[in-house]
HTML snippet that shows the backbone in 3Dmol.js (N, CA, C, O; Angstrom):
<script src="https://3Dmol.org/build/3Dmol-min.js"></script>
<div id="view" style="width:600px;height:400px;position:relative"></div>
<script>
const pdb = `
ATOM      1  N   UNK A   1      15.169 -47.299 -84.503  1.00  0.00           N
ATOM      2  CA  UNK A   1      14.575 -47.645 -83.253  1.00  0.00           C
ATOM      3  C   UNK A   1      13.141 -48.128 -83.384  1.00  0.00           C
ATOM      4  O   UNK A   1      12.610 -48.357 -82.298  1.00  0.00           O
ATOM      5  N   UNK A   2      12.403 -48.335 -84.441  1.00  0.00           N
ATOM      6  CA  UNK A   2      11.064 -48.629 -84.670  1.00  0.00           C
ATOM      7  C   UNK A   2      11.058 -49.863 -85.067  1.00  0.00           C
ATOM      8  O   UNK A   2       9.953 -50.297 -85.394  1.00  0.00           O
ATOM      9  N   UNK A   3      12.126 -50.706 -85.158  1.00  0.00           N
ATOM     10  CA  UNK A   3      12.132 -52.386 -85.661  1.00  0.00           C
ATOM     11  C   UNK A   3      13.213 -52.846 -85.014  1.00  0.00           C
ATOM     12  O   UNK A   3      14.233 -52.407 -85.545  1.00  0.00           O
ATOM     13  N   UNK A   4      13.472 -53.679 -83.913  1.00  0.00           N
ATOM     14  CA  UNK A   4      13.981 -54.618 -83.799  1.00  0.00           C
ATOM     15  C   UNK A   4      13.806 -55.961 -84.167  1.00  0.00           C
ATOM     16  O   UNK A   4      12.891 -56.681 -83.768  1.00  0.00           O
ATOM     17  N   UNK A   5      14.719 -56.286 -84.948  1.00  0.00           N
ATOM     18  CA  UNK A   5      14.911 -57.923 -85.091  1.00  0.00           C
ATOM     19  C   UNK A   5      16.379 -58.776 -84.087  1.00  0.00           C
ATOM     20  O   UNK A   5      17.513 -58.391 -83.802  1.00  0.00           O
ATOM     21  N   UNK A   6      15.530 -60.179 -83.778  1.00  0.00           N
ATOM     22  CA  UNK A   6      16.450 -60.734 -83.508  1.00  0.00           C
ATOM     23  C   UNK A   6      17.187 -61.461 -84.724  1.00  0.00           C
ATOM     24  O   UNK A   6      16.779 -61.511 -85.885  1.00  0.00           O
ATOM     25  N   UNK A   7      18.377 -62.022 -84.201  1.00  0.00           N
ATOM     26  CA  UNK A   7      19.320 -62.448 -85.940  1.00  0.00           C
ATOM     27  C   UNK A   7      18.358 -63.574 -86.470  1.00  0.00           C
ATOM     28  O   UNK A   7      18.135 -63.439 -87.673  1.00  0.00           O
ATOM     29  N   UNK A   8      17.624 -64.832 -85.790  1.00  0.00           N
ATOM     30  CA  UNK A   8      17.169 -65.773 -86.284  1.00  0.00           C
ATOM     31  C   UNK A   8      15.981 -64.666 -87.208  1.00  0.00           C
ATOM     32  O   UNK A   8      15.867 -64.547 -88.428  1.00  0.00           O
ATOM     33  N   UNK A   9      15.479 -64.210 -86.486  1.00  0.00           N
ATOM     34  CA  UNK A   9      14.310 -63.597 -87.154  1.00  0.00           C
ATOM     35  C   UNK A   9      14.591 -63.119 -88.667  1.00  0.00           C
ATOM     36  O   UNK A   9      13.761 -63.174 -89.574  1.00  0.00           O
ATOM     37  N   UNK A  10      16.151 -62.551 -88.797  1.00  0.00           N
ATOM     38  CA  UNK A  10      16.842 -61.552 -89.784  1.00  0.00           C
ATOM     39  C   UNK A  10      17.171 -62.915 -90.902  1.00  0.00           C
ATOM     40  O   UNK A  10      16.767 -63.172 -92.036  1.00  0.00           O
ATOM     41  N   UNK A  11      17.758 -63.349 -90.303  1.00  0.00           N
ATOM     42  CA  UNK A  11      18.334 -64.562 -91.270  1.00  0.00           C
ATOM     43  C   UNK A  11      17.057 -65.178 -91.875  1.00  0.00           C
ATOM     44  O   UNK A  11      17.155 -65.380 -93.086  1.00  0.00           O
ATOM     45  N   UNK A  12      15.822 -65.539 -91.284  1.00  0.00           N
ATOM     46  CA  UNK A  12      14.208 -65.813 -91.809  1.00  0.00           C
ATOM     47  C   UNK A  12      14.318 -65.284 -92.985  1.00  0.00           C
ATOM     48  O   UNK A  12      14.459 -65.756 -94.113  1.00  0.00           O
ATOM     49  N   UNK A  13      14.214 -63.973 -92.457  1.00  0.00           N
ATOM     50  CA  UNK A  13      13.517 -63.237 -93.032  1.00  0.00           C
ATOM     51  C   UNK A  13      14.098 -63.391 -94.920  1.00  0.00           C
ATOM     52  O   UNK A  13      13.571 -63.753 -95.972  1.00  0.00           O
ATOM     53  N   UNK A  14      15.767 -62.754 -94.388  1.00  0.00           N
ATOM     54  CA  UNK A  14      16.340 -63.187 -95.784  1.00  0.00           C
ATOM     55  C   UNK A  14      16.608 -64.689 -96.586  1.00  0.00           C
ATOM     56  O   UNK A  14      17.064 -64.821 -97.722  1.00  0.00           O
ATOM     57  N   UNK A  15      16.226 -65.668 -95.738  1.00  0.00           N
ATOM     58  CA  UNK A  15      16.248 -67.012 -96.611  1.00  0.00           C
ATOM     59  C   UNK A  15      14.995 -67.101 -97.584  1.00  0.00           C
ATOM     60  O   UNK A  15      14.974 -67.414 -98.775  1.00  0.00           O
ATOM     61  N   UNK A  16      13.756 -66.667 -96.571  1.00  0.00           N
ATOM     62  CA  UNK A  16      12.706 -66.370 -97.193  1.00  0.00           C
ATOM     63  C   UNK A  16      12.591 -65.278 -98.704  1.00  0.00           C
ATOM     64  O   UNK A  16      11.907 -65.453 -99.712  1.00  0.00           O
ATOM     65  N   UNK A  17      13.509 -64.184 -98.376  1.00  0.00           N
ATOM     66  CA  UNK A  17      13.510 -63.849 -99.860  1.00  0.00           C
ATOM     67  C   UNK A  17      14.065 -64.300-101.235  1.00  0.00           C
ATOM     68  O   UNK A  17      13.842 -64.129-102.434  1.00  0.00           O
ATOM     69  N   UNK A  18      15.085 -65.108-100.244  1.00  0.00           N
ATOM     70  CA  UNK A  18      16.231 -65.743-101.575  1.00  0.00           C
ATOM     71  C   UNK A  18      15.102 -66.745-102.065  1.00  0.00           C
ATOM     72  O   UNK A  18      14.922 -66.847-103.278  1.00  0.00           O
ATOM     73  N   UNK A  19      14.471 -67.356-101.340  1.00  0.00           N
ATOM     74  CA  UNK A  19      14.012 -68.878-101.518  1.00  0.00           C
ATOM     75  C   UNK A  19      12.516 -68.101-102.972  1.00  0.00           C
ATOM     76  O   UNK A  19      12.141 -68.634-104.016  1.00  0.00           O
ATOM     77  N   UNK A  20      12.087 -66.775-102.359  1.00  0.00           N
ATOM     78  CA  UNK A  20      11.103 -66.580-103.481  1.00  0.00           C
ATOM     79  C   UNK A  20      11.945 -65.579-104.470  1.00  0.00           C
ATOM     80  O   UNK A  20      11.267 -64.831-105.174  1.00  0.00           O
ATOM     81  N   UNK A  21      13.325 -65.514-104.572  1.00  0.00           N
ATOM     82  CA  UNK A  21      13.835 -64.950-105.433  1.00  0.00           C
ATOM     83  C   UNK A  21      13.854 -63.331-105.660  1.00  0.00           C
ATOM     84  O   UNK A  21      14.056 -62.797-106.750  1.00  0.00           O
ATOM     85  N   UNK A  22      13.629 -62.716-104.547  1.00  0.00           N
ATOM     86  CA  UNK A  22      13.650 -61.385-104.658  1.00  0.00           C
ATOM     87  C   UNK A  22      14.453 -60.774-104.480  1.00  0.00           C
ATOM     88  O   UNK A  22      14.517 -59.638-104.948  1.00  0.00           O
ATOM     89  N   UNK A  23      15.581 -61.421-103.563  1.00  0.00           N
ATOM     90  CA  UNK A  23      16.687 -61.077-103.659  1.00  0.00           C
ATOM     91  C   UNK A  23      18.027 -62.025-104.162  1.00  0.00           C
ATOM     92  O   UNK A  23      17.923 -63.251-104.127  1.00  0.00           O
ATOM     93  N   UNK A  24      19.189 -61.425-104.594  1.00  0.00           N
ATOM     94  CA  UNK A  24      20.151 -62.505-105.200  1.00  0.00           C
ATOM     95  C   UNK A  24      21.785 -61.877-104.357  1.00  0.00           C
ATOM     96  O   UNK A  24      22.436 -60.843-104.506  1.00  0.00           O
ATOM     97  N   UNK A  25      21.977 -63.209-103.390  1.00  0.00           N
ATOM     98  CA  UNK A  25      23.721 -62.801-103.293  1.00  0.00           C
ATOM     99  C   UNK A  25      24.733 -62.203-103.961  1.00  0.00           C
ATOM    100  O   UNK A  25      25.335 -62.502-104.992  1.00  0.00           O
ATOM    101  N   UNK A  26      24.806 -61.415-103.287  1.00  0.00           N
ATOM    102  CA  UNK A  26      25.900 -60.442-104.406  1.00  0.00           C
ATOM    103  C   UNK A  26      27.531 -60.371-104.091  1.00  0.00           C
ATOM    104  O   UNK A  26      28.253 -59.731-104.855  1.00  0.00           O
ATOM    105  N   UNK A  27      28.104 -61.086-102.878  1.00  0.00           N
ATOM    106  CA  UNK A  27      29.019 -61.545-102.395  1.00  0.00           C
ATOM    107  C   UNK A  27      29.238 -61.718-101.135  1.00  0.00           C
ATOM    108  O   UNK A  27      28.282 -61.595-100.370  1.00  0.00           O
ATOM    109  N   UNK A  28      29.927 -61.892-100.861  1.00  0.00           N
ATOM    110  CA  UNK A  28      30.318 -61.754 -99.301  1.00  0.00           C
ATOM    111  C   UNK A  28      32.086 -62.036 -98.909  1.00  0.00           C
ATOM    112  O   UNK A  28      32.974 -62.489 -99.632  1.00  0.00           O
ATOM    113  N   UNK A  29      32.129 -61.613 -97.628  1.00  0.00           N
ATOM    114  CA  UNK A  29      33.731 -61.839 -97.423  1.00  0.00           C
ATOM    115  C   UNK A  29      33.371 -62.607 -96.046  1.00  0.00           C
ATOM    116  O   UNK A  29      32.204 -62.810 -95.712  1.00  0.00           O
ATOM    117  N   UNK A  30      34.530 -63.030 -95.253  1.00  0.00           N
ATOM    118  CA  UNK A  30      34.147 -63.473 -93.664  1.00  0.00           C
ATOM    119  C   UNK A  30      33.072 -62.863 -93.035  1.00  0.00           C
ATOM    120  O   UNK A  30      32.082 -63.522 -92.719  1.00  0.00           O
ATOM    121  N   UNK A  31      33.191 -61.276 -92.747  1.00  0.00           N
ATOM    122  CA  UNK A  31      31.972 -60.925 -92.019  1.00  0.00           C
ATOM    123  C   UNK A  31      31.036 -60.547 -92.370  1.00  0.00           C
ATOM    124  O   UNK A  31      30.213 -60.265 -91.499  1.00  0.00           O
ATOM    125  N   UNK A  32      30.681 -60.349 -93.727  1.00  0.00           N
ATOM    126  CA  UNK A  32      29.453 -60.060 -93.977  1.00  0.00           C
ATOM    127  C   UNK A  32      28.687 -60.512 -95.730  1.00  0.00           C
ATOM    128  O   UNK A  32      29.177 -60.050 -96.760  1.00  0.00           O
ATOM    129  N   UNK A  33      27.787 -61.209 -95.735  1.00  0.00           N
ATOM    130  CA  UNK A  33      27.214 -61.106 -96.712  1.00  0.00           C
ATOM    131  C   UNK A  33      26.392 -59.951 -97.548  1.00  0.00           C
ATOM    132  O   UNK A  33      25.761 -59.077 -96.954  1.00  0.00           O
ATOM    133  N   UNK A  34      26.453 -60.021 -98.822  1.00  0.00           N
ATOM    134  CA  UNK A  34      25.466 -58.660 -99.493  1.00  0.00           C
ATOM    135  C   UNK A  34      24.373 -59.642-100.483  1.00  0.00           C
ATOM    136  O   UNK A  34      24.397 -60.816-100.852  1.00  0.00           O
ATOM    137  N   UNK A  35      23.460 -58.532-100.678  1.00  0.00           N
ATOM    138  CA  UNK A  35      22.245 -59.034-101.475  1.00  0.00           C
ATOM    139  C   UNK A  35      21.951 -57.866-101.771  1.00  0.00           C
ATOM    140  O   UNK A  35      21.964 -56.784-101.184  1.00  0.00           O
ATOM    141  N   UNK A  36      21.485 -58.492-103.494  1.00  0.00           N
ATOM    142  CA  UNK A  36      20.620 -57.089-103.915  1.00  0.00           C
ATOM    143  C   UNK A  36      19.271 -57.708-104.366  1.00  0.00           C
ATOM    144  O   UNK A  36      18.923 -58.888-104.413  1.00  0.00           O
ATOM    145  N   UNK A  37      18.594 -56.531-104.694  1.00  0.00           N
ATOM    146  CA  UNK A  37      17.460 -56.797-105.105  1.00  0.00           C
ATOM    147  C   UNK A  37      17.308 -57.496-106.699  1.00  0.00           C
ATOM    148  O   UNK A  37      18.072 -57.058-107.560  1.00  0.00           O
ATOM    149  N   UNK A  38      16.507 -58.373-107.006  1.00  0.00           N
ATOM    150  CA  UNK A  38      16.046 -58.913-107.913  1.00  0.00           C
ATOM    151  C   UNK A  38      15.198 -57.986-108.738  1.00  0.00           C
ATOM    152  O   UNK A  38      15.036 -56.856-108.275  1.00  0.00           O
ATOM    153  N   UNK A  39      14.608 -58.292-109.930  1.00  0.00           N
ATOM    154  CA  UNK A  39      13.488 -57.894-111.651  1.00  0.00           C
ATOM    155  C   UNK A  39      12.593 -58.129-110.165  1.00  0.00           C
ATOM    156  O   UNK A  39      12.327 -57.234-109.363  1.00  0.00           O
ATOM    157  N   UNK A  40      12.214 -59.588-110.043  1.00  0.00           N
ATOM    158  CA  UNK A  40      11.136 -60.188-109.551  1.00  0.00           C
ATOM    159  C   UNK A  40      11.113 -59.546-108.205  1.00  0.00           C
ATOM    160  O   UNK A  40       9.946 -59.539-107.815  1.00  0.00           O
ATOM    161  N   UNK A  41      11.889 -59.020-107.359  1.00  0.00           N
ATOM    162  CA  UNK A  41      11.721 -58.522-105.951  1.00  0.00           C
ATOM    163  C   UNK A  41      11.123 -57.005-106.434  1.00  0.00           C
ATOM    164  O   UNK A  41      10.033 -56.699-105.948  1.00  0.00           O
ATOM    165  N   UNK A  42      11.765 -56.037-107.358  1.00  0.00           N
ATOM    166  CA  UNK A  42      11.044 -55.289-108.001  1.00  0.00           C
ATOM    167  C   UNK A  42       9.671 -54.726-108.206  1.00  0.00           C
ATOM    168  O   UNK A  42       8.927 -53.810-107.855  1.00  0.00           O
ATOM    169  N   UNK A  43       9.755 -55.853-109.018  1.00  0.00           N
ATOM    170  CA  UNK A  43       8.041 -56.118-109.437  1.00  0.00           C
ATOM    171  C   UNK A  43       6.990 -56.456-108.366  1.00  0.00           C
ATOM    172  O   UNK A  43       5.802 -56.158-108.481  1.00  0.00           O
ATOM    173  N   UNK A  44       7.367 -56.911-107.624  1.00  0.00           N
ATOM    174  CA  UNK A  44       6.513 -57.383-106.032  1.00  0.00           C
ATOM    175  C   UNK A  44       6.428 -56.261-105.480  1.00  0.00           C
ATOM    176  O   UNK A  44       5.375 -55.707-105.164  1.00  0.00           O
ATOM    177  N   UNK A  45       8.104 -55.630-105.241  1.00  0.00           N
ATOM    178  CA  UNK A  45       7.972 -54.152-104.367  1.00  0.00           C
ATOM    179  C   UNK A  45       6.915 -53.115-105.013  1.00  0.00           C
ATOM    180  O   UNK A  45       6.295 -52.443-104.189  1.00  0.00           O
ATOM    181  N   UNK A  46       6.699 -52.949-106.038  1.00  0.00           N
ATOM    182  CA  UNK A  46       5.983 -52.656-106.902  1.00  0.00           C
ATOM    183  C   UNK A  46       4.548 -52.244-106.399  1.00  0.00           C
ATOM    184  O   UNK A  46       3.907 -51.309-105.920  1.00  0.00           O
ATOM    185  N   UNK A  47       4.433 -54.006-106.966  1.00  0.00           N
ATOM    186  CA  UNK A  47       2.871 -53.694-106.434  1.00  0.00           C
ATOM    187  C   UNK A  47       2.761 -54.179-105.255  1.00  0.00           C
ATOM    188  O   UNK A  47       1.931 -55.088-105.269  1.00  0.00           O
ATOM    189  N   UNK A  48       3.238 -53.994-104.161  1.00  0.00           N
ATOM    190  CA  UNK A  48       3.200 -54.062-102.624  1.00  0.00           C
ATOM    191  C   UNK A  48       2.581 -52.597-102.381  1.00  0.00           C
ATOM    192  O   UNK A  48       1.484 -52.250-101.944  1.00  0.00           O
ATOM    193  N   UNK A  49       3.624 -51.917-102.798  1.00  0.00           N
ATOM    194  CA  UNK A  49       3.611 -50.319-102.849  1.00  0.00           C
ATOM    195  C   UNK A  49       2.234 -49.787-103.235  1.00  0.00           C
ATOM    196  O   UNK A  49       1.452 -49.163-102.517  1.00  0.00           O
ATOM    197  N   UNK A  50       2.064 -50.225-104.753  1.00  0.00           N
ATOM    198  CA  UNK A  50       0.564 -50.060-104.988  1.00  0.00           C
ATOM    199  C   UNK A  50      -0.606 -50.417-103.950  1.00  0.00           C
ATOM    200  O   UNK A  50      -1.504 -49.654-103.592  1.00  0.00           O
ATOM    201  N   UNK A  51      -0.469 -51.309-103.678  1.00  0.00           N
ATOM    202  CA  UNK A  51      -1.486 -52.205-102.795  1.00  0.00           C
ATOM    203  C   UNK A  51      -1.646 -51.019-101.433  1.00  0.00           C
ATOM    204  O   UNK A  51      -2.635 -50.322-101.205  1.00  0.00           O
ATOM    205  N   UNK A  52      -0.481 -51.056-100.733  1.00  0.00           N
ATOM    206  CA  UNK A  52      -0.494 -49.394 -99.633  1.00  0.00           C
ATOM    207  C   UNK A  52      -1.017 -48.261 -99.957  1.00  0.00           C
ATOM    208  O   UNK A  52      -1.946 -47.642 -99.439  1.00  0.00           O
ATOM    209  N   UNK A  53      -0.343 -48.020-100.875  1.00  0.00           N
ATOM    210  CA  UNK A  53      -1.392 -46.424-101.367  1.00  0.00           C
ATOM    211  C   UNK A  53      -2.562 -46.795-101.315  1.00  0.00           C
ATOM    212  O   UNK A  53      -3.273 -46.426-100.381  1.00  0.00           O
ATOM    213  N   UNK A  54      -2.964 -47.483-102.151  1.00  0.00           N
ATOM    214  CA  UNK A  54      -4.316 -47.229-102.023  1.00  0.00           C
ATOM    215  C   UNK A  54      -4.872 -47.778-100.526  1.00  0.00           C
ATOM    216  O   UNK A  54      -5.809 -47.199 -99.978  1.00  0.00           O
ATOM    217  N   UNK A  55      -4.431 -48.558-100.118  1.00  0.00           N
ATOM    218  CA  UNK A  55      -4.919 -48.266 -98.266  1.00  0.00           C
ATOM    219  C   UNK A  55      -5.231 -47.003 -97.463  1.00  0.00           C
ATOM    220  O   UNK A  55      -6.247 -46.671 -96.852  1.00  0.00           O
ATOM    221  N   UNK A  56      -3.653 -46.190 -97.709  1.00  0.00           N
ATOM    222  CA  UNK A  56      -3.823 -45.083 -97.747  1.00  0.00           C
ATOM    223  C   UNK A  56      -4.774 -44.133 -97.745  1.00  0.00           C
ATOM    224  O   UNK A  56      -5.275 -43.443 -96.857  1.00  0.00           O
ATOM    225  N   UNK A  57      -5.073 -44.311 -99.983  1.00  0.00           N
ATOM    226  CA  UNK A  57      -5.678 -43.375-100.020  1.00  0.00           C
ATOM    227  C   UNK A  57      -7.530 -43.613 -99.345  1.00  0.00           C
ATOM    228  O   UNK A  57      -8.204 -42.760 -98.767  1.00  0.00           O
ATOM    229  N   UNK A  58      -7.851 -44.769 -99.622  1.00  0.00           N
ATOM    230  CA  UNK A  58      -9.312 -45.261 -98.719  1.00  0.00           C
ATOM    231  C   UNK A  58      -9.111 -44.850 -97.848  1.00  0.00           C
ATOM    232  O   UNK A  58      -9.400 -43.659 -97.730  1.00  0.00           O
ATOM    233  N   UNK A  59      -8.597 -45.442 -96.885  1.00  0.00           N
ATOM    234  CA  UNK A  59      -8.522 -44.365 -95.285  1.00  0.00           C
ATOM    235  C   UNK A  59      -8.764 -42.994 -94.979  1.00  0.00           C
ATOM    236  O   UNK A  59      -9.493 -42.490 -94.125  1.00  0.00           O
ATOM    237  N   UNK A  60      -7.823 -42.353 -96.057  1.00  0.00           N
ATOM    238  CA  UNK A  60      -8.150 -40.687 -96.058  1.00  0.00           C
ATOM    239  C   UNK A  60      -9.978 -40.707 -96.609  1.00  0.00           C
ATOM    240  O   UNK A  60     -10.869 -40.411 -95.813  1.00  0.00           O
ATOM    241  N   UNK A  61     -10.124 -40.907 -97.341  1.00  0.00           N
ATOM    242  CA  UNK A  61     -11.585 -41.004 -98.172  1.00  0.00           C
ATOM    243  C   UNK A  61     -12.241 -41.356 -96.584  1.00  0.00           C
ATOM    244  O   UNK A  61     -13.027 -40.562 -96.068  1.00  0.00           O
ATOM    245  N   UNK A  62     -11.886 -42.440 -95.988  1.00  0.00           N
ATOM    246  CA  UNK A  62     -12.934 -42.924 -94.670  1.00  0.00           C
ATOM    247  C   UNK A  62     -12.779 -41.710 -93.461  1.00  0.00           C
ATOM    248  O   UNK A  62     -13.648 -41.681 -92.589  1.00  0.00           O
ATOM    249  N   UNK A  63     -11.867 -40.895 -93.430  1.00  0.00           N
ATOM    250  CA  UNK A  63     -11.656 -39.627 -92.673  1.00  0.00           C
ATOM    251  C   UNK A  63     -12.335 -38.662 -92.467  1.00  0.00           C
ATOM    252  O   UNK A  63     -12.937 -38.173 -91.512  1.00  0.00           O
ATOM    253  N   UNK A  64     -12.031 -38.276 -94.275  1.00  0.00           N
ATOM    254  CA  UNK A  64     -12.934 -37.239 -94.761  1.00  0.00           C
ATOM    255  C   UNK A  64     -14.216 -37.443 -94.453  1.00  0.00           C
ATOM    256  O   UNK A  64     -14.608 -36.412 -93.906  1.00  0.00           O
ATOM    257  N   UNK A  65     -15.015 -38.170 -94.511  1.00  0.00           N
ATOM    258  CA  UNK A  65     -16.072 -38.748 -94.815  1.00  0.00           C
ATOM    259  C   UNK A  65     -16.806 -38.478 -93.205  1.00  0.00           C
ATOM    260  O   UNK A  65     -18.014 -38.239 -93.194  1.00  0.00           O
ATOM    261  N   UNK A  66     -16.151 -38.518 -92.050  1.00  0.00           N
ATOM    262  CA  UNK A  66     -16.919 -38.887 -90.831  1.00  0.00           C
ATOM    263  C   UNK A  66     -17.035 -37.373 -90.055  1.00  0.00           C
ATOM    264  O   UNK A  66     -17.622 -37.274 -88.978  1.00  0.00           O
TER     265      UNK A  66
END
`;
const viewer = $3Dmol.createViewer("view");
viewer.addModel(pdb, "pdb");
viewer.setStyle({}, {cartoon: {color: "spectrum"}});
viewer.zoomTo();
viewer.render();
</script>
């Protein structure tokens, strides 16, 4: 309940990953396609992740601090 997407938005979203390779088709039948994650989607998730924490952890530091 904290994310709605509409389908154009959904379908974006995933052309956009195929197109930078983070994710790779993994089959599909009539109703539904699958995708998994990529090395390279990985490695991004990665340091995406990194990049948050430490948002995170600054913020707490800017908390503490006041």
């Amino acid at each position: 309940g904290r994310l709605i997407l509409a389908a154009g938005t959904l379908y974006g979203a995933i052309n956009n990953l195929l197109a930078k390779g983070w994710i790779a088709a993994a089959g599909s039948d009539e109703r539904k396609k699958e995708y998994v994650i990529t090395q390279s989607g990985k490695d991004t998730l990665e340091k995406e992740l990194n990049r948050l924490e430490e948002l995170v952890k600054n913020g707490k530091v800017i908390l503490r601090s006041e």
